[in-house]
C-alpha positions as CSV (number, residue, x, y, z in Angstrom):
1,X,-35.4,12.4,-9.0
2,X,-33.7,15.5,-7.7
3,X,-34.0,18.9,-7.3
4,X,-32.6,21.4,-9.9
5,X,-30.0,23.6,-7.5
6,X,-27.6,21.9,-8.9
7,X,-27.4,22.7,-12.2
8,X,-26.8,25.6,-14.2
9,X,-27.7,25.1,-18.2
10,X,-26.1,27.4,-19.3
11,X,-21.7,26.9,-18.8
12,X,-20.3,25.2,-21.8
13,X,-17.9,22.7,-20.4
14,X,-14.3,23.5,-19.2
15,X,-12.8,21.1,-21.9
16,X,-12.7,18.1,-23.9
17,X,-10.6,16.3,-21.1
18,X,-10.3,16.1,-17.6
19,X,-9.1,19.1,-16.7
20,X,-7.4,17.9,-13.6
21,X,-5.7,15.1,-15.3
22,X,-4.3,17.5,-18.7
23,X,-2.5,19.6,-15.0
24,X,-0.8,16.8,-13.6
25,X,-0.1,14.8,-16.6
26,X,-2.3,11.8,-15.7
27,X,-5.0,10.1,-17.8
28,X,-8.8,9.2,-17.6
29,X,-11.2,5.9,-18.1
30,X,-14.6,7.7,-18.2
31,X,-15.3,11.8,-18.2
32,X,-18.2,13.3,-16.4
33,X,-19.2,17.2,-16.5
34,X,-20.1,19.3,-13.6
35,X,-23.6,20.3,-13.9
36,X,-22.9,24.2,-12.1
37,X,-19.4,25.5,-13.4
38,X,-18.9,22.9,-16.5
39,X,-15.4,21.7,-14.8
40,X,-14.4,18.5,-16.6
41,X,-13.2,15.5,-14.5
42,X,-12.4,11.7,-14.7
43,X,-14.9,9.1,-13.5
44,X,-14.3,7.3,-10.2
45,X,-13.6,4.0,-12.0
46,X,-10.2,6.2,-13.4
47,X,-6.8,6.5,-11.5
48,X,-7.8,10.1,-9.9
49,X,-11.9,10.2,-9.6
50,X,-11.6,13.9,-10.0
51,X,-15.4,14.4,-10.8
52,X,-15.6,13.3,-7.7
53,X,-12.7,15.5,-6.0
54,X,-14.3,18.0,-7.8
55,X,-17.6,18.2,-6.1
56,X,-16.6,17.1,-2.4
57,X,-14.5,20.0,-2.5
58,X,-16.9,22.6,-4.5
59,X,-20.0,21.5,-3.2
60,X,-21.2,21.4,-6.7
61,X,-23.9,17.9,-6.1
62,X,-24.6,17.1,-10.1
63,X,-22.3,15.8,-12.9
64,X,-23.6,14.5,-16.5
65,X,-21.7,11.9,-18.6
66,X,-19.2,13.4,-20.7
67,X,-18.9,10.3,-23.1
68,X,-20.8,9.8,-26.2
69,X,-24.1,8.8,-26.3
70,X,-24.8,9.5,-22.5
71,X,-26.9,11.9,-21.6
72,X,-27.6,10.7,-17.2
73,X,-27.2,13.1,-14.2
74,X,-25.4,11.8,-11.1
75,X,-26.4,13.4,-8.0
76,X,-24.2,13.2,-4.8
77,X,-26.8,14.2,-2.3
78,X,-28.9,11.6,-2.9
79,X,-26.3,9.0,-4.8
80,X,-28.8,8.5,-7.5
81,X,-29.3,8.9,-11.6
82,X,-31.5,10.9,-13.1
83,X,-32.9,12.8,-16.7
84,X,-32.2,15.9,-16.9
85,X,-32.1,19.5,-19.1
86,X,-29.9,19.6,-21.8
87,X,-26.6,21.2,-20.8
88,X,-25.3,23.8,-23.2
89,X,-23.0,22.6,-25.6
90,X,-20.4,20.4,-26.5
91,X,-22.4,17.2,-24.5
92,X,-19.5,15.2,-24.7
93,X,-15.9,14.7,-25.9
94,X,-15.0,14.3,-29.2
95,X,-16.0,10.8,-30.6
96,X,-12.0,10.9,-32.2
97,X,-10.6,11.1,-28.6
98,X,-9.7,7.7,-27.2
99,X,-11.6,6.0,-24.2
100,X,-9.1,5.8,-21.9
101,X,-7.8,9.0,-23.1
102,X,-5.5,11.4,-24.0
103,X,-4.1,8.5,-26.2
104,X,-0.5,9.8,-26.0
105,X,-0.5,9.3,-21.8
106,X,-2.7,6.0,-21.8
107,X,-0.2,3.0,-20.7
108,X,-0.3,-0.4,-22.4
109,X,-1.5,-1.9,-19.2
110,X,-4.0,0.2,-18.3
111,X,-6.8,-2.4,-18.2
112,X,-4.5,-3.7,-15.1
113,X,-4.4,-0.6,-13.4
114,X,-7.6,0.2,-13.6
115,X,-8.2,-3.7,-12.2
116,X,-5.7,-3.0,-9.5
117,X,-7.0,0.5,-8.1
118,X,-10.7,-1.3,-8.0
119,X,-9.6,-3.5,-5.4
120,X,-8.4,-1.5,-3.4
């Protein structure tokens, strides 16, 4: 369980993509949602981790799957899952975007690279 500091209910979210990744051109796996400011960032199973980035360098401790069908908190204080309020809306990307998305940056051996980063 965790405390609710973290979260504001009310910021839509700052896209339908990783925000970071639509900048430099990259691509994502998984998408989680900032729980404070909305920011949109790729999962730490992706190329980039950006949720991740995103709150080591914000302080912001709480993210929410972005994907469809999830509704789980992540808090990085205390590295654990959780329930928690319904964010405002959209609660996830649209179902016609791709997983590993945006489609059009996704390379045909992505399964590998996502393989190869792991390791690491």
């Amino acid at each position: 369980m965790t405390d609710m500091d973290g979260i504001d209910a009310q910021v839509a979210p700052s896209g339908t993509g990783c925000l970071d990744c639509e900048t430099d051109g990259s691509w994502w796996f998984h998408l989680r949602r900032c729980a404070l400011c909305g920011h949109i960032g790729c999962c730490d199973d992706s190329l980039n981790g950006h949720a991740t980035a995103h709150a080591t360098s914000t302080g912001h401790p709480i993210v929410q799957s972005f994907e469809p069908g999830e509704s789980w908190f992540f808090d990085y204080r205390t590295d654990g899952m959780f329930t928690g309020p319904v964010l405002a809306p959209p609660h996830e990307h649209p179902s016609a975007q791709p997983t590993p998305g945006p489609g059009d940056r996704v390379p045909g051996d992505w399964q590998q690279l996502l393989l190869d980063h792991r390791s690491r």
